[in-house]
C-alpha positions as CSV (number, residue, x, y, z in Angstrom):
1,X,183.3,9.7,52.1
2,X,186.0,7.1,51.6
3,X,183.5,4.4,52.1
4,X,181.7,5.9,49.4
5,X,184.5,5.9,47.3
6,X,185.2,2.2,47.8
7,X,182.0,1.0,46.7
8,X,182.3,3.0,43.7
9,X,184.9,1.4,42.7
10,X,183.9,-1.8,43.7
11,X,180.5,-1.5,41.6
12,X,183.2,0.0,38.5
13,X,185.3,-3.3,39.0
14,X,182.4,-5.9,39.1
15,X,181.1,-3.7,35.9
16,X,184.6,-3.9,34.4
17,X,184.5,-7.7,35.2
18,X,181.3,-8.6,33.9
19,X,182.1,-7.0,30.7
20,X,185.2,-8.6,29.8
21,X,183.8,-12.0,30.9
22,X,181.0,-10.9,28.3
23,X,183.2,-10.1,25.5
24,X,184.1,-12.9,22.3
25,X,186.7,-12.9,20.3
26,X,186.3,-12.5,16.3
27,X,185.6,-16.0,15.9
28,X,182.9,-15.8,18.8
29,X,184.3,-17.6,21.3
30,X,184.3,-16.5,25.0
31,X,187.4,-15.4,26.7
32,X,186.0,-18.9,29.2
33,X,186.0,-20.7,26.1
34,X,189.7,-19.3,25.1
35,X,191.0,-20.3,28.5
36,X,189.8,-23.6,28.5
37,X,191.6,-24.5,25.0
38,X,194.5,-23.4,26.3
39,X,194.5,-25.4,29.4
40,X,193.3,-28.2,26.9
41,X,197.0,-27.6,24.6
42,X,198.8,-27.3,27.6
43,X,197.8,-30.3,29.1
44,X,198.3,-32.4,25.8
45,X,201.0,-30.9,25.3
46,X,202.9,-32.3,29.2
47,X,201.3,-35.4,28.3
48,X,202.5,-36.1,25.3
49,X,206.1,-34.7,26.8
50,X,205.8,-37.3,29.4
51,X,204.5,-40.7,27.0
52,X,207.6,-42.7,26.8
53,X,206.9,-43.6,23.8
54,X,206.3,-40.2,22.2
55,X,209.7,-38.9,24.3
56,X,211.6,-36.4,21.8
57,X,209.1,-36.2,19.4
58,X,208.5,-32.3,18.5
59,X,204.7,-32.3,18.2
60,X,202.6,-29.0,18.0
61,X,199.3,-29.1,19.6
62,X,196.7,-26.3,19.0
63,X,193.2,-26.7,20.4
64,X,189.9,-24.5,18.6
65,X,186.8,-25.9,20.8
66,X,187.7,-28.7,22.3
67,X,189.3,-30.1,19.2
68,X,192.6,-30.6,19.0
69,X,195.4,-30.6,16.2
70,X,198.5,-32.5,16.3
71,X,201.2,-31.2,13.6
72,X,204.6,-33.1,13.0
73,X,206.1,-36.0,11.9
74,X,206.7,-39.8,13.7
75,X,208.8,-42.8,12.8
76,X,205.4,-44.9,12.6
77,X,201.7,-46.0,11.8
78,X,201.7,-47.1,15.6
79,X,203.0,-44.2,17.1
80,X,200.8,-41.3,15.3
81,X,197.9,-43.3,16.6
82,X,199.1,-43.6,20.6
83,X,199.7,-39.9,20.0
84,X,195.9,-39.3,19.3
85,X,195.0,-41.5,22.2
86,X,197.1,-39.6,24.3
87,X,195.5,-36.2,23.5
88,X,191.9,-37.5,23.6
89,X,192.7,-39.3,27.0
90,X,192.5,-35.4,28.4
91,X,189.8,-34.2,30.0
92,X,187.6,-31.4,28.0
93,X,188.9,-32.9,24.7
94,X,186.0,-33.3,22.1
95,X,188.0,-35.0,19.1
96,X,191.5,-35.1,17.6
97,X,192.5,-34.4,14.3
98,X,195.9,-36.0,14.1
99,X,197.9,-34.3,11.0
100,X,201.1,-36.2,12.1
101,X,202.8,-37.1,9.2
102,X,204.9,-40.6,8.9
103,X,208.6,-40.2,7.6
């Protein structure tokens, strides 16, 4: 009887699993797909934390599809174009649509 029981709920929890693994959000996208843009942010994001020369810069980094945004402001020319070849340099990045503004 209790073996019974266990592959009951075994069967319920691969069902519950395939479904959410299913499921998009309103824009379509897979929960897989939602996951891997936020590994994509996060990793810009230490990257650009760690670039010496980007080093207390407040930069926001949002990723939709492999594409990531960079939002904020930089001294320099120079430097808002080493930040977008530090966020394409990461792995899974498709293109980078730098919105850095020069003060």
């Amino acid at each position: 009887m209790i073996k019974g029981k266990k592959i009951v709920v075994l069967a319920l929890y691969i069902l519950l699993l395939t479904a959410l693994l299913g499921c998009q959000t309103p824009a379509g996208r897979t929960t897989g797909v939602v996951i891997d843009d936020a590994s994509i942010t996060t990793q810009v994001k230490a990257k650009l934390l760690h670039d010496k020369i980007l080093t207390g810069i407040a930069i926001s980094v949002s990723t939709f599809e492999g594409e990531v945004t960079l939002i904020g402001a930089v001294k320099t020319l120079e430097i808002k174009q080493h930040a977008t070849s530090v966020a394409g340099s990461v792995a899974g990045v498709r293109s980078v649509k730098n919105l850095l503004k020069i003060r």
